[in-house]
C-alpha positions in Angstrom: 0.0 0.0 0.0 1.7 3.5 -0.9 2.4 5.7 2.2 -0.1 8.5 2.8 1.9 11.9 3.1 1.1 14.2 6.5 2.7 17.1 7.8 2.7 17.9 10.9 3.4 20.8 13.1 3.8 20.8 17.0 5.1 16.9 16.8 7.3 17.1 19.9 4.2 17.6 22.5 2.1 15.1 24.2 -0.6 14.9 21.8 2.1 14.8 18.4 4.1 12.0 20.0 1.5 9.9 20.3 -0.4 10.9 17.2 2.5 9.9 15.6 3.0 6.7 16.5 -0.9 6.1 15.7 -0.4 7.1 12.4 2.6 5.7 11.6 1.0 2.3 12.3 -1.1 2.8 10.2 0.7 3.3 7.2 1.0 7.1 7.0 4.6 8.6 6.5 5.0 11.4 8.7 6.9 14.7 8.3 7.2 16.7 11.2 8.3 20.5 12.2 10.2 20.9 14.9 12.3 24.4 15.7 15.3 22.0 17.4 15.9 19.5 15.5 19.0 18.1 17.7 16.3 18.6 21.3 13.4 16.9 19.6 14.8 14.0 17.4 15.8 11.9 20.1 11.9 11.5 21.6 10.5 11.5 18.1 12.3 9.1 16.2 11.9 6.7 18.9 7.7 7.0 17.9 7.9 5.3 14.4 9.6 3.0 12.5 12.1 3.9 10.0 11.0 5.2 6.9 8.0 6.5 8.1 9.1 9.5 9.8 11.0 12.5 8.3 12.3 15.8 10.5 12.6 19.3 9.3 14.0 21.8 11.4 12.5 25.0 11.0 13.5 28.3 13.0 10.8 30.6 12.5 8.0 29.7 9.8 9.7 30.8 6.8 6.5 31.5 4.4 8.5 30.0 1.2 10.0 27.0 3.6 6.4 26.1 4.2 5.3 26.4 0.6 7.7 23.6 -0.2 6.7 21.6 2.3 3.1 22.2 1.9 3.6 20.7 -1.6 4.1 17.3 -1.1 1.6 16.6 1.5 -1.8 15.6 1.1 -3.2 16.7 5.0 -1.5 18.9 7.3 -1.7 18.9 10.8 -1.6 22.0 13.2 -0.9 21.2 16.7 0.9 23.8 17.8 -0.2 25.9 20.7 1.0 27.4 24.0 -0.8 28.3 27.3 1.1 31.6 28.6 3.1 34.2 26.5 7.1 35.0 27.3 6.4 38.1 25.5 3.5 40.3 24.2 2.1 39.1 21.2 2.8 35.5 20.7 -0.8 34.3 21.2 -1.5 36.4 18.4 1.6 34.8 16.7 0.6 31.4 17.6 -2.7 31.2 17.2 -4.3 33.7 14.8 -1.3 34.5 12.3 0.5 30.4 12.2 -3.5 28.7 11.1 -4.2 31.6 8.7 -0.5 31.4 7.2 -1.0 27.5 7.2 -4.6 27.7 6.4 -4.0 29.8 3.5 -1.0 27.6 2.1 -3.1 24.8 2.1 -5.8 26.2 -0.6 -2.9 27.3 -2.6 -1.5 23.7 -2.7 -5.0 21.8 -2.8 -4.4 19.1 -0.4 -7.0 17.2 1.1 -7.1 18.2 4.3 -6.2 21.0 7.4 -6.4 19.8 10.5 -6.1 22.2 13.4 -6.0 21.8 17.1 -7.6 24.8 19.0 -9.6 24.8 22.3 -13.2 24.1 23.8 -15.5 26.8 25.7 -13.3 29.6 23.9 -16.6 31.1 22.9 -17.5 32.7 26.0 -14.1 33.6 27.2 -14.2 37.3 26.1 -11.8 38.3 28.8 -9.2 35.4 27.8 -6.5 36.9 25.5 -5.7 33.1 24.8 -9.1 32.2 24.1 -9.8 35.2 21.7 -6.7 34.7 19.4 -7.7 30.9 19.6 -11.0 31.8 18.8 -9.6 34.5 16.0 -7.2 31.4 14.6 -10.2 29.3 13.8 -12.0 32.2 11.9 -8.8 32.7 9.6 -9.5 28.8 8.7 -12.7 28.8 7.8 -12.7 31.8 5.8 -9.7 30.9 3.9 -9.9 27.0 3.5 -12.9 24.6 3.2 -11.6 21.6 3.5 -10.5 22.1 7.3 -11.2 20.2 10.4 -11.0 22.0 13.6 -10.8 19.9 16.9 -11.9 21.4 19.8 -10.8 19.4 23.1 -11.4 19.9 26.6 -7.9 19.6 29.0 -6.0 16.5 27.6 -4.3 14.0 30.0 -2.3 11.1 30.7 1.4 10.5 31.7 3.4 12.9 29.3 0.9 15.5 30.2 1.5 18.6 32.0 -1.7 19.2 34.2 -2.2 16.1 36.0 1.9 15.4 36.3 2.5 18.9 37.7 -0.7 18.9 39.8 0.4 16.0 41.6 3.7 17.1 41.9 2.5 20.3 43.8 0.4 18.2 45.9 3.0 16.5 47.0 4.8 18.6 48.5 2.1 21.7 49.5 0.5 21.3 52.6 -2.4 23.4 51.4 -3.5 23.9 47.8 -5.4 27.0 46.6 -8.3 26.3 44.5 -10.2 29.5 42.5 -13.7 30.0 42.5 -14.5 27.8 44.9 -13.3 24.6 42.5 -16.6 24.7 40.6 -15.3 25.1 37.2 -16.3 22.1 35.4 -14.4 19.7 32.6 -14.6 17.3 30.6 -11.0 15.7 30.6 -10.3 13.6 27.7 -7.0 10.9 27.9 -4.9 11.3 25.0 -5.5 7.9 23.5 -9.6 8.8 23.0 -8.4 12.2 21.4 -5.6 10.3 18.6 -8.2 8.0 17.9 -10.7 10.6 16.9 -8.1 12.7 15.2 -7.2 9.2 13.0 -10.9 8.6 12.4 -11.3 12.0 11.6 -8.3 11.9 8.5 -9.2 8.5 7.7 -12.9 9.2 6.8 -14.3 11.8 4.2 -15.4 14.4 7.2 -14.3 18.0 5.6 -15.9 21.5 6.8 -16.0 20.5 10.2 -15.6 22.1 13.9 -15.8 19.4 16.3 -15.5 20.0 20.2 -13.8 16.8 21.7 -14.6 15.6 25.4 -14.0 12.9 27.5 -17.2 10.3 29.3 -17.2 12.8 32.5 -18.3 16.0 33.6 -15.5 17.1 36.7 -15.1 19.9 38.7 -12.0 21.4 39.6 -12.1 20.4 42.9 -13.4 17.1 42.0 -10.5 16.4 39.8 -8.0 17.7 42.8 -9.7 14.9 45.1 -9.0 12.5 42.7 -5.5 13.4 42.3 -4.9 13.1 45.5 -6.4 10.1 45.9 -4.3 8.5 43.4 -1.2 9.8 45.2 -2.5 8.5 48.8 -1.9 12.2 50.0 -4.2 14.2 52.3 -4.0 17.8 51.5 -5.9 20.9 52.9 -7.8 22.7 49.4 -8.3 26.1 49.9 -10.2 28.4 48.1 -9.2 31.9 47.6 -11.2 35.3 47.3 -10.9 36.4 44.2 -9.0 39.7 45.0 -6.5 37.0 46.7 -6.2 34.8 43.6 -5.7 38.1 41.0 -2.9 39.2 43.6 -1.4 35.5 43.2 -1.8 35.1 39.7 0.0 38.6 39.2 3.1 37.3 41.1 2.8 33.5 39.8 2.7 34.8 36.6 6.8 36.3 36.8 7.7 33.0 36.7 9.9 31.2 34.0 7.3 28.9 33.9 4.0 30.3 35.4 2.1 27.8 37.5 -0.9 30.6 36.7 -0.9 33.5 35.0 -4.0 36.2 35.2 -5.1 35.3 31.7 -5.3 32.1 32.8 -7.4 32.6 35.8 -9.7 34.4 33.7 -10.1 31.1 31.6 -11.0 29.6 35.0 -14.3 31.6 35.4 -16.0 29.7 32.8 -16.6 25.9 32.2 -15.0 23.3 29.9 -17.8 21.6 28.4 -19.4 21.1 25.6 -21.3 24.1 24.0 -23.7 22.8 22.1 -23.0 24.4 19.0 -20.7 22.1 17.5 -21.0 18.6 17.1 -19.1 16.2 19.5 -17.0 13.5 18.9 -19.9 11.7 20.6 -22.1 12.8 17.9 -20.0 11.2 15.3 -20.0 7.8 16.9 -16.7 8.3 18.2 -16.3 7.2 21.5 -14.1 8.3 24.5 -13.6 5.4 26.9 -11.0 6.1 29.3 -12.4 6.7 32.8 -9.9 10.1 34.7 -9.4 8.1 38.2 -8.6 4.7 36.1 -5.9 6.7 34.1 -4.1 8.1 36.5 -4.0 5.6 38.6 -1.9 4.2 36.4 1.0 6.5 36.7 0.3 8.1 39.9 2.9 5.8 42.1 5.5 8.3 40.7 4.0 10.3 43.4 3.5 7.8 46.0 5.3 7.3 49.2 7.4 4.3 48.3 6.6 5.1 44.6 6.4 1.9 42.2 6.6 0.0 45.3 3.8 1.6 47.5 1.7 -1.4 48.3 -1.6 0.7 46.7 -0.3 1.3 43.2 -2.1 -0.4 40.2 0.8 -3.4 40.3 -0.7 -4.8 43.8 -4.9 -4.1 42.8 -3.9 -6.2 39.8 -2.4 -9.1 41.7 
């Protein structure tokens, strides 16, 4: 059977890794844009066989670089996106200007497909710079290419991620966590495994034109995903929530940070709920199923976290026994 050409940008994260080795499987040669080719090629090339995936090492997204690329593909894949800025401007960067260059790129070439990874309940953050230049990114696509295929999950987890890994690493060690708006934002977590297999389904059927919000088989608060957490770590910890004139002051000095554990755009996002909108259709809607249960997953991995860690006598080695 020939090889079925994809390009893929943002190949190094959790979701491209394991997207990857999905579609290599399947008989689809990947070529995949990564800024550091050196940092990145060591984890990638470990998720396909040889032959099957190709690395280009691309700086900055050099417009005619692109077009050559874009030329021998038949579906490109957009998966890049980031969740605080270093510097003013980048969400705009990210995720208006990147999908309208790509978007664009892809009518010029005629391939069959653009698929591109945004964000669900974007629509109502209006105070979110991050949602509205993900919400501006997906207008750019529609406008300038049909054949696109926007995916719309809810927060993505499982063992590469980096919510649930850095949520019980701070529970861990804090003896009391803060918790905004009283923990009653809601989710619908989805493991990465039920979002690759939609994404596959998705290429591998004839589904064009589409905005599809993905979500996992439960509806969680915040708080209710913090219990679970720390059940799975067999930790008792002390979950505070904050006034909200408390949490701005914390986000405004969490935020100076290298690496932000919140930022004040990102305690906006946490005013509104992660569900499905009921505007789009769901994965559900399409007959494509997600499976994966939250407190099963991460009970899989969450003896990294665990007194006595792969040996603690709770972890999912002894319930299987």
């Amino acid at each position: 059977m020939k090889q079925k050409e994809i390009l893929l940008f943002g190949a190094s994260g959790q979701i491209g890794r394991n997207l990857i080795r999905k579609l290599t499987k399947n008989n689809y040669k990947i070529t995949a844009v990564t800024r550091n080719i050196h940092r990145a090629g060591y984890i990638l090339k470990t998720q396909a066989n040889p032959g099957y995936l190709d690395l280009v090492e691309l700086k900055s997204f050099e417009s005619d670089k692109i077009d050559e690329l874009m030329k021998n593909t038949s579906i490109c894949i957009n998966l890049i996106g980031i969740l605080y800025e270093k510097k003013k401007g980048q969400f705009k960067l990210i995720h208006t200007d990147l999908p309208d260059m790509l978007s664009q790129k892809a009518k010029k070439h005629s391939i069959d497909k653009f698929v591109h990874l945004s964000a669900l309940g974007i629509e109502v953050s209006k105070d979110s710079e991050y949602a509205n230049s993900k919400l501006n990114g997906e207008k750019k696509i529609i406008r300038n290419f049909k054949n696109h295929i926007i995916i719309k999950p809810s927060i993505v987890y499982s063992v590469d991620d980096n919510f649930t890994t850095n949520f019980m690493s701070l529970l861990n060690i804090l003896p009391i966590m803060p918790i905004y708006f009283n923990g009653n934002t809601k989710f619908t977590p989805i493991h990465v495994n039920d979002l690759v297999n939609v994404i596959y389904n998705l290429i591998e059927g004839q589904n064009k034109n589409l905005v599809i919000e993905c979500v996992g088989p439960e509806v969680l608060t915040f708080k209710e995903i913090m219990q679970k957490l720390l059940n799975a770590i067999g930790k008792k910890r002390f979950l505070l929530p904050l006034p909200l004139p408390i949490a701005k002051l914390s986000a405004k000095i969490l935020q100076l940070f290298p690496k932000p554990l919140l930022t004040e755009d990102q305690l906006n996002l946490l005013k509104y709920d992660n569900c499905k909108s009921g505007i789009y259709k769901t994965n559900y809607d399409l007959g494509f199923q997600a499976i994966r249960k939250f407190e099963e997953e991460i009970d899989k991995y969450s003896f990294n976290w665990r007194s006595g860690g792969q040996f603690a006598k709770d972890n999912n080695l002894e319930k299987t026994k």
